[in-house]
C-alpha positions in Angstrom: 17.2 -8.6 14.3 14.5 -7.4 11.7 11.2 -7.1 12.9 8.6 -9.8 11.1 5.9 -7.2 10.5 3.4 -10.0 8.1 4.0 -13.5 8.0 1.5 -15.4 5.7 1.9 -19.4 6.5 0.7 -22.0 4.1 -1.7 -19.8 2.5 -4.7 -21.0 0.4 -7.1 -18.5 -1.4 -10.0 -19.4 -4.2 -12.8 -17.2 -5.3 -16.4 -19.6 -5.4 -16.6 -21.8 -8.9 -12.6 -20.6 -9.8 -9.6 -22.7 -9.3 -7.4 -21.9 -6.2 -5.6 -18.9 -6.6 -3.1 -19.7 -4.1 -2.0 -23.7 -2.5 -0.1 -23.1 0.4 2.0 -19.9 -0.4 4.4 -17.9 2.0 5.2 -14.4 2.3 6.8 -12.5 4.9 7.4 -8.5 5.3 10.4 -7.5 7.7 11.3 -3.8 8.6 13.0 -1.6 5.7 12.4 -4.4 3.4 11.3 -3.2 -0.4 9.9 -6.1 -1.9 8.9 -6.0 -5.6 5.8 -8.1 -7.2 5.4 -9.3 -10.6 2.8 -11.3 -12.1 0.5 -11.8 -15.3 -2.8 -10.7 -15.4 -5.2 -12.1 -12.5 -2.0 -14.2 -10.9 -2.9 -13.3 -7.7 -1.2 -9.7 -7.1 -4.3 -7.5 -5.7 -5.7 -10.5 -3.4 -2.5 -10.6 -2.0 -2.6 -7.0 -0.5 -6.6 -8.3 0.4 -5.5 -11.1 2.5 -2.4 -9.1 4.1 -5.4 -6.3 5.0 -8.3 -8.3 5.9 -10.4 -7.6 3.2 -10.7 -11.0 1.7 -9.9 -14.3 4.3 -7.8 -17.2 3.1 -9.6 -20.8 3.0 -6.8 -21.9 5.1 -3.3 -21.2 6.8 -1.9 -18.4 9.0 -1.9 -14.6 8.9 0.6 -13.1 11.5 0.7 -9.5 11.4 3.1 -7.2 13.6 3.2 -10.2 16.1 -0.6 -11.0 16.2 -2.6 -14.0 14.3 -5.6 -12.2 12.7 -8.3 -14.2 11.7 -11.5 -11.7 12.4 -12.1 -8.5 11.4 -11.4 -6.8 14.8 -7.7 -8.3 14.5 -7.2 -6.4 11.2 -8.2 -2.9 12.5 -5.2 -2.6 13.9 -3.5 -4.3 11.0 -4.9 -0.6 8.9 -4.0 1.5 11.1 -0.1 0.3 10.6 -0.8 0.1 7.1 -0.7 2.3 4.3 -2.6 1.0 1.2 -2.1 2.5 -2.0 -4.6 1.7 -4.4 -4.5 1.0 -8.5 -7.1 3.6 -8.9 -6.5 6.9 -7.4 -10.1 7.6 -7.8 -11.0 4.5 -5.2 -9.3 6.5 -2.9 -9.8 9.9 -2.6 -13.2 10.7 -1.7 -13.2 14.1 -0.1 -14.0 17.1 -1.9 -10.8 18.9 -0.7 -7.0 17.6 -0.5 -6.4 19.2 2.9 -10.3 16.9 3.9 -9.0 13.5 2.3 -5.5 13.9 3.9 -6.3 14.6 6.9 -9.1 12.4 7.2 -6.7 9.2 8.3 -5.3 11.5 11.5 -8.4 12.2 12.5 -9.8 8.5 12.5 -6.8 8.3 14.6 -8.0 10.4 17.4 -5.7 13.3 16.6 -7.4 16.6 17.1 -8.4 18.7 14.3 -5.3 21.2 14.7 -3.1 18.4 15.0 -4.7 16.7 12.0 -4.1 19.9 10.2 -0.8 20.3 11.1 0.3 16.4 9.9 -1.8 17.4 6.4 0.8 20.5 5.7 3.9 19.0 6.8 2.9 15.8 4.6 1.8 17.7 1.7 4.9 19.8 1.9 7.2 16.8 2.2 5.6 15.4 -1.6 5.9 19.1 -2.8 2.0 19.5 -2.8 2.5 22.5 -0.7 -0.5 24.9 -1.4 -2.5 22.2 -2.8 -4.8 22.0 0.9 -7.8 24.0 -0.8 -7.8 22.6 -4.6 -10.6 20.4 -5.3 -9.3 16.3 -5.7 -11.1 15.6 -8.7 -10.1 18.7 -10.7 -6.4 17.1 -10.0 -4.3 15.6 -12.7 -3.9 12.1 -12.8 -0.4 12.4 -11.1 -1.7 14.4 -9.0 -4.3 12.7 -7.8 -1.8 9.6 -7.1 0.5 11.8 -5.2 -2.5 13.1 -2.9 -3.7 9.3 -2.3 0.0 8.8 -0.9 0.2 11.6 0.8 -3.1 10.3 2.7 -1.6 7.1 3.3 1.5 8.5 4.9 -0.4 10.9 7.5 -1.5 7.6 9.2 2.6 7.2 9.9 2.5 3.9 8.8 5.2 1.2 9.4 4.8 -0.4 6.0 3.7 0.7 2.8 1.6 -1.8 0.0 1.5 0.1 -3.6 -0.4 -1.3 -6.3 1.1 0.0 -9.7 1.9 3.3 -8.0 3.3 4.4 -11.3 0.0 4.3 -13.5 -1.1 7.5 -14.9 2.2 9.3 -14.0 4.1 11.9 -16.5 7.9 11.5 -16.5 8.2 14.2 -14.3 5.3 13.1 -11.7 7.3 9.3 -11.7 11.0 10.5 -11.2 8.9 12.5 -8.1 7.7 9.5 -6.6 11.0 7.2 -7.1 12.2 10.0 -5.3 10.1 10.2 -2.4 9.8 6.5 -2.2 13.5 6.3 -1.8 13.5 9.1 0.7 10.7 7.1 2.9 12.3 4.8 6.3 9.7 2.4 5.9 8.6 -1.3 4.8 7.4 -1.1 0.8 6.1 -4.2 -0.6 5.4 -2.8 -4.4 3.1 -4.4 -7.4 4.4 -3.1 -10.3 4.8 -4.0 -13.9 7.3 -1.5 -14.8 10.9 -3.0 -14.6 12.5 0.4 -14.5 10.6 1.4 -11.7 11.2 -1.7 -9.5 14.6 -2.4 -10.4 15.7 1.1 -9.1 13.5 0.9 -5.6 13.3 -2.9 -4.5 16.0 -5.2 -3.0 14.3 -8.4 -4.0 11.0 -9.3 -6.1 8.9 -12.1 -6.5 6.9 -13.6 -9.5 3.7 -14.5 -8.8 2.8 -17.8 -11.1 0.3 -20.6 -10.2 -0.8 -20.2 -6.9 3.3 -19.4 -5.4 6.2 -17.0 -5.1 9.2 -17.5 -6.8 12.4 -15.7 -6.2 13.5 -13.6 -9.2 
């Protein structure tokens, strides 16, 4: 059987003075699922990702996440490390003045040694075809670029499943057909936001809207 990696039970979010975002939703992640989200404007998408990392805390229900309830921050530090986030904004991201520094940064927070760091950052860089890219300065990169980079620094932490936030924005035609590519190449759990039909509809196996407060099965 499929490992449950995230379970979300009877989950209920609201922001103070807003309606509840969510009443009671949920969500579960298996391995090699791709899941596709879609979702107007402030449904929910982003806070989804939040709650599944431990950055925001639902009023109420469950989080179970690679067979652990988390509730408190310490329960979620392990929940990062087995999770690769890929933000909206490449620029909230990458924070190093080099690409070989913000790569190789995860490895290191690992406890991996600085060669072996190293070592992950090139092979990494190489398998997204940034070889040579170790010594260029991040912001001086092209948007695509940059967004390519940001993965690349998620996947050096080896994660076991992936959450992309509108992975495609910013990207040229030939920077996108890249990233499909690689995406497709990748053994792991991808749970994708994305507005972009095209894109999800040739990566996902099933996608959800997100509409008042719940999932629905498109």
């Amino acid at each position: 059987m499929a490992e449950a990696y995230f379970k979300l039970q009877n989950i209920s979010f609201s922001r103070p003075g807003f309606a509840p975002l969510f009443h009671e939703l949920n969500f579960e992640v298996y391995s090699h699922d791709t899941i596709g989200l879609v979702g107007g404007n402030g449904a929910g998408k982003t806070s989804l990702f939040h709650l599944m990392m431990g950055l925001l805390k639902p009023s109420s229900g469950e989080i179970i996440a690679f067979g652990k309830t988390c509730s408190s921050e310490g329960d979620f530090l392990d929940v990062r490390t087995q999770t690769g986030y890929l933000f909206q904004n490449s620029d909230d991201q990458l924070f190093c003045p080099t690409v070989e520094e913000d790569v190789s940064f995860g490895p290191l927070n690992l406890g991996f040694s600085h060669k072996k760091a190293i070592e992950i950052t090139t092979k990494v860089l190489s398998e997204l075809g940034l070889s040579g890219f170790e010594k260029r300065i991040t912001h001086h990169l092209s948007g695509g670029e940059k967004r390519l980079v940001a993965l690349a620094s998620v996947l050096a932490m080896e994660p076991k499943v992936l959450l992309l936030d509108e992975p495609t924005t910013g990207l040229d035609e030939p920077a996108y057909e890249r990233l499909i590519d690689i995406l497709k190449r990748l053994d792991i759990s991808k749970v994708i936001i994305s507005h972009d039909e095209r894109f999800l509809s040739t990566l996902t196996e099933t996608a959800y809207r997100l509409k008042a407060g719940q999932l629905h099965l498109l």
